[in-house]
N, C-alpha and C positions, 0 to 999 in steps of 0.2 A: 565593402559598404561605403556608400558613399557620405562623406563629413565633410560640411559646410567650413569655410576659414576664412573667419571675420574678426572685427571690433568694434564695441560703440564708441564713439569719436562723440564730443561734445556735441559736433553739429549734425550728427541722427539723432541723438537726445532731443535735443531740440526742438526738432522739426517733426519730430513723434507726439511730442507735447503740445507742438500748436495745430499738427493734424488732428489729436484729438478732441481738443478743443474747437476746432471749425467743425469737429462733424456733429458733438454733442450741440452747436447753435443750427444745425441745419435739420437734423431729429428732431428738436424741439422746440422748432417755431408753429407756430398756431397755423398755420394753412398749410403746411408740407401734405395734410392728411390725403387734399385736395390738389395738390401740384405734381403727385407721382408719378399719374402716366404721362402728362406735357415732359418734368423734367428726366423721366428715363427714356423714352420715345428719342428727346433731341441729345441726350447721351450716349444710345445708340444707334444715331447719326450719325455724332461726329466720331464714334469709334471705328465705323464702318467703313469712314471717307479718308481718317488719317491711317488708319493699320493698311487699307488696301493701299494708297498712294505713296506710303514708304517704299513698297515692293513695285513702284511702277504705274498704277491702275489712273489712269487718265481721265476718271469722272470726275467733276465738280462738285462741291460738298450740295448745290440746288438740284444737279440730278440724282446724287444718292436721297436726297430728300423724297425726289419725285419716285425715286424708285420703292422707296420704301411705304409710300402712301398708293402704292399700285398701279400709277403714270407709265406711260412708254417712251424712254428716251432712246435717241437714234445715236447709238456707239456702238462698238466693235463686240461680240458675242462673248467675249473673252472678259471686258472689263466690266459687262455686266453683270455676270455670270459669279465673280470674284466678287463682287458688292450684294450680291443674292445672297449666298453663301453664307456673309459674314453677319449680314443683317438677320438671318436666319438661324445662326448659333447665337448671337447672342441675345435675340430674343427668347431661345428657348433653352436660356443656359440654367435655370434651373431644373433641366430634365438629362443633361449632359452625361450624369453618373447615376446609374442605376442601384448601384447599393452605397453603402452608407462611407466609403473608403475611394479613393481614384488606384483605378489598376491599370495594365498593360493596353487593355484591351479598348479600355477609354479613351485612351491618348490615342490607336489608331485612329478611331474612329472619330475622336473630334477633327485630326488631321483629314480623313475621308469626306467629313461636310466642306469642311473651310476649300479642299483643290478639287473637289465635284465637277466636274465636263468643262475642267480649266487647264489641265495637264498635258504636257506632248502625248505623252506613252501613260492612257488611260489605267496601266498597271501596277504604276507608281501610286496610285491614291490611295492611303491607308496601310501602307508599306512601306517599311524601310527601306533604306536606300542598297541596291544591290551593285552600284559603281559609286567610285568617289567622286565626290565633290570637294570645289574650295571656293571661301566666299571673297569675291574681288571686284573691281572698280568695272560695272558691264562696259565702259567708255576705255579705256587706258590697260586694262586685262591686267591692275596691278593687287595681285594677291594679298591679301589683307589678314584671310586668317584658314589654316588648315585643318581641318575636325580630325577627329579620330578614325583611327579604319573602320572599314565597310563592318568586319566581320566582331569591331567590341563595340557597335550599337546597341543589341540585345541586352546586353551585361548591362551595358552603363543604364541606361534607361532603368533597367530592373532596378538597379539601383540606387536610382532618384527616386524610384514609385516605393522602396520598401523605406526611403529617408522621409518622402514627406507625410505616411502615415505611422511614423514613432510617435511619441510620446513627447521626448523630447520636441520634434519640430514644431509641433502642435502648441507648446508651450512659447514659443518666441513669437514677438509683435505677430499678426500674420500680412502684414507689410515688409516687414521682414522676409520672413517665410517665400512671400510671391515675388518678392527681388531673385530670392538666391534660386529658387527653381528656372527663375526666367532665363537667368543668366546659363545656370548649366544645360537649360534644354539649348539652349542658340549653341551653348562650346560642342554638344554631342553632335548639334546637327543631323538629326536621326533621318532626316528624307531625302528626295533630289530635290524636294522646290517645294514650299511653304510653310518651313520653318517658321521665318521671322512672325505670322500670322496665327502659327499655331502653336508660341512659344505666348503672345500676347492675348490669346483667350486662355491659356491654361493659367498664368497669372491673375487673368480676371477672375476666372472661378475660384481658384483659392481666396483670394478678397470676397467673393460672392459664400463660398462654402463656409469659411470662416465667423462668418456674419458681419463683415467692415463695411460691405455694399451691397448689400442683399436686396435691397430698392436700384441700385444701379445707375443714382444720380451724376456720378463723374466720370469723364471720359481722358483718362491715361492717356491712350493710344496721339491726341492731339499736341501733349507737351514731347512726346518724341517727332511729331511730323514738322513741330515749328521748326527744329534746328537738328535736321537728321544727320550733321556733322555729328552733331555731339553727342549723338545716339551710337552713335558707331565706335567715338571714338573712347566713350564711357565701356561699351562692350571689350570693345579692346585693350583695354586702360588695365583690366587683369591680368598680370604676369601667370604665364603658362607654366611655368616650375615651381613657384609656390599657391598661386590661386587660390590669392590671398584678394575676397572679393567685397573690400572695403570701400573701395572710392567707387565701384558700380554701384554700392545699396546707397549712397551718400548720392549718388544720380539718380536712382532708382525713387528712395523715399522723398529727395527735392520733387521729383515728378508728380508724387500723390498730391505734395502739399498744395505746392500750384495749383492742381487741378482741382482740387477740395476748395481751396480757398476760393478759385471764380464762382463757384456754386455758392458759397456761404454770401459774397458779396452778393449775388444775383440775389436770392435770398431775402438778406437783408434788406435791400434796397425795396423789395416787393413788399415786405413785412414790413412795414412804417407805423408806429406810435400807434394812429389811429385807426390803426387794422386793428392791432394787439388788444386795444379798450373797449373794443366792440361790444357790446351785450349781448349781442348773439352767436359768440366762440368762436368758433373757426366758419368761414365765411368762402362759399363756392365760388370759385373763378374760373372760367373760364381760358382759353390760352389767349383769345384776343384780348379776355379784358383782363387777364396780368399784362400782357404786354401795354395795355393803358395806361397801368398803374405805373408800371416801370416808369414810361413817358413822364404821369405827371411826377414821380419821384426827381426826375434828371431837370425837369423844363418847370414846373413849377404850377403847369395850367396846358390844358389841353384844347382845343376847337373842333367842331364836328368837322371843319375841311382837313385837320390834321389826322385823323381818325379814319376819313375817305382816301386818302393820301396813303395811309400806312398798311391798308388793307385789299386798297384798289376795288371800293363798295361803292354805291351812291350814298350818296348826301341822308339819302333817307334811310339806308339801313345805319349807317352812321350815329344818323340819332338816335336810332331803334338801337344800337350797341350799348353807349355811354346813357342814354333811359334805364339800363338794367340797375347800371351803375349807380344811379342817381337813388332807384327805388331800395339797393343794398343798403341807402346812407355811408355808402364808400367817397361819392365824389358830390360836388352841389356846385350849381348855375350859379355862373353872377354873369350878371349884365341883362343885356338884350339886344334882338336881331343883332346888327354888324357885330356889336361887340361881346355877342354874347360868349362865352367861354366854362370850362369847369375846373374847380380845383379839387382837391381833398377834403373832405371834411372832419 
């Protein structure tokens, strides 16, 4: 049976404390009601653009964008194929587990969506790895870290899926919980090739199954792609004879926090005083016209040419934008012609 070997260390206290706390202000701001599909849409953008580019994938975070708004971008069949895929599990990652527990049979198959008509050897997908593998520098061929034989995949595996539905496991943070699986699915390395992608949607669902992100507003996957050094070097940071997997959750829950915390900022910044006193409660926006608000939050005052600028509109849809706004009593005119402008109100 497999048993997790950790400690809490002051600074996961910590950082568990101020995660919780940015997501209780990001739950219960007065417009989130109305920002769910904007802020989970571009959460699983960026989750789609940094998990594929860790492993390589050569799209640009504006063509995953395009791709996911159903655009044709001109790359190689292979890199788009891998941002299909990912955008496609996590879109429908609340339908990933059939009953009410994650089994064996889950995990191929999530494996089978994410390396779908991406693989050398189309026989590989959704299957254990039947040769070994080692994970190493594709530039310099300098071996980094060696998994376990071919033939104690089954076992281990079995033995992650019968740990993380105990009782026990269920009972710790479940930030916690989606550290230590993550980490022991990457040490089993059960495939020939997409692991690392399919070790970081099975940690999303335990966050998502748990209920931590069931809206799916933050995107993980981006704090490992800023500094994939340290992603590696946190996976490897676990001693293989005691796998004692402290300083990974200590990388691992630093990761949430970050990434929670840009949202709560974003957030916040959109939610401004005079949204909150509104008389008429929570207040429909738009993705253009939060991105207004953000504007006048940072600049102070906005102008129909700053508006046509930002959206790439004419002058007159422009006005028609920031009109909605005006008729909300979210922002108000001052001046005229040249100087005319809108702040907040």
């Amino acid at each position: 049976m497999f048993e997790p070997k950790f400690k809490y260390t002051n600074n996961i206290v910590r950082l568990l404390t101020k995660i919780s706390a940015a997501r209780e202000v990001i739950l219960n701001s007065p417009l989130i009601p109305r920002w769910e599909v904007t802020l989970r849409r571009e959460a699983i953008i960026h989750s789609a653009h940094s998990s594929t580019s860790i492993e390589g994938n050569r799209l640009s975070l504006e063509q995953v964008s395009d791709l996911a708004q159903g655009r044709e971008v001109m790359v190689t069949r292979k890199d788009k194929q891998e941002v299909l895929n990912y955008l496609n599990i996590l879109e429908n990652i609340g339908e990933l587990i059939k009953g009410g527990s994650l089994c064996e049979q889950d995990v191929l198959n999530i494996h089978r969506i994410v390396t779908k008509d991406t693989l050398d050897n189309p026989d590989d997908c959704g299957y254990y790895r039947n040769r070994y593998v080692v994970v190493a520098n594709r530039l310099t061929g300098e071996v980094f870290f060696r998994p376990p034989k071919n033939e104690d995949v089954p076992g281990l595996i079995k033995d992650l899926i019968e740990w993380i539905n105990l009782e026990e496991a269920k009972k710790l943070d479940p930030i916690i919980e989606a550290g230590i699986f993550h980490y022991e699915f990457v040490r089993i390395h059960p495939f020939v090739d997409g692991n690392g992608r399919t070790s970081r949607v099975l940690a999303a669902l335990i966050l998502y199954q748990r209920g931590f992100d069931t809206k799916q507003f933050f995107c993980l996957d981006d704090y490992y792609d800023s500094d994939r050094q340290a992603y590696y070097k946190a996976l490897q940071s676990v001693d293989q004879e005691t796998l004692d997997l402290t300083n990974w959750l200590e990388y691992f829950v630093e990761g949430v926090g970050i990434s929670i915390e840009a949202v709560k900022e974003r957030v916040a910044r959109l939610s401004s005083e005079r949204l909150r006193k509104a008389e008429r409660g929570q207040i429909v926006l738009t993705e253009r016209q939060m991105s207004i608000v953000e504007f006048l939050n940072q600049n102070g005052k906005i102008t129909a040419g700053d508006i046509s600028k930002m959206f790439k509109i004419s002058r007159q849809a422009a006005l028609k934008e920031i009109g909605k706004l005006v008729k909300l009593e979210v922002v108000a005119l001052k001046g005229k012609k040249r100087g005319a402008h809108y702040i907040l109100s």
